[in-house]
N, C-alpha and C positions, 0 to 999 in steps of 0.2 A: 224694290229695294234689293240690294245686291249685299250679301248673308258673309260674311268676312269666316274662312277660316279657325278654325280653335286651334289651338294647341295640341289637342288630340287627334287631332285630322291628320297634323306634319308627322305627327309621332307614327301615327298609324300609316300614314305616307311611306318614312324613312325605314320604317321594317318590311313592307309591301318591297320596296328599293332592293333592302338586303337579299331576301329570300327571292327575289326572281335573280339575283347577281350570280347566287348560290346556283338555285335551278338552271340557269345558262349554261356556267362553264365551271362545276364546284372544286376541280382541280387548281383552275386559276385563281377562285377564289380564296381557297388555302394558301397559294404559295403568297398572293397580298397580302393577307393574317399574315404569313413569318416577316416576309419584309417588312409590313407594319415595326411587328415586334422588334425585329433587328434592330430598325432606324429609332425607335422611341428606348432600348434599350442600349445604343450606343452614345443616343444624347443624354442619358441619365448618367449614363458611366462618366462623358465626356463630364460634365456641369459638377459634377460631385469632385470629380480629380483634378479641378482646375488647380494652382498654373503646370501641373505636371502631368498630363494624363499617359493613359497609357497606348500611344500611339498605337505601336508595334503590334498589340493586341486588338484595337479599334480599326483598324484601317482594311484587315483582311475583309472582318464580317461584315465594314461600312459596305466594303466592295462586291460583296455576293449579295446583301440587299439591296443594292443599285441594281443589279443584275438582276436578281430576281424582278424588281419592279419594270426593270427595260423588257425581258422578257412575255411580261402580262401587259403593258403596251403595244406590244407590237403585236400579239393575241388578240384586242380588241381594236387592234388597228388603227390608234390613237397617234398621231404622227407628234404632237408637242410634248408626248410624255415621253416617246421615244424618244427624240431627241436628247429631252434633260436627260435622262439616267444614262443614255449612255457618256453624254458627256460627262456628268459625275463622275462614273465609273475609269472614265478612261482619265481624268485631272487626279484623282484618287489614287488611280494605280500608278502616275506619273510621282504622285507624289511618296506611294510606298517604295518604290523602284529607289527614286532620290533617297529616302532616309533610309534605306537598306546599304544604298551604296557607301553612305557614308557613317557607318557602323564601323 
């Protein structure tokens, strides 16, 4: 009979995960924590200031945590993460550039 996983196994799993991510590369590790944070602290700003938010101020730091995360892509050599951030980044910047221009 074949013994099914607990709960605590994934947990203990998902932390074993963390700490060898750390141990690999802990610099890249950090900079994923801030992009984390950027991207979860721009969509809070975003969702809270609806219908107005504040663009202007959203769009730089969207843009440097696309960058940061394309950066630690390309780190791990992950070619479809690279792709998305950079194209975020660069649709982003098209669109900071647009709403600058037209200030």
């Amino acid at each position: 009979m074949i013994e099914m996983p607990t709960m605590k196994d994934h947990l203990y799993g998902i932390i074993d995960w963390i700490k060898d991510d750390w141990n690999s590369h802990p610099f890249r590790f950090c900079v994923e924590l801030l992009a984390w944070g950027i991207s979860i602290g721009c969509s809070i700003t975003m969702a809270l200031t609806v219908p107005n938010p504040p663009l202007l101020a959203l769009y730089p730091v969207w843009i440097l945590g696309c960058s940061l995360y394309a950066w630690a892509a390309y780190t791990r050599k992950s070619f479809g993460m690279l792709a998305n951030y950079l194209l975020l980044t660069t649709i982003d910047t098209i669109g900071l550039v647009r709403m600058l221009w037209n200030l």
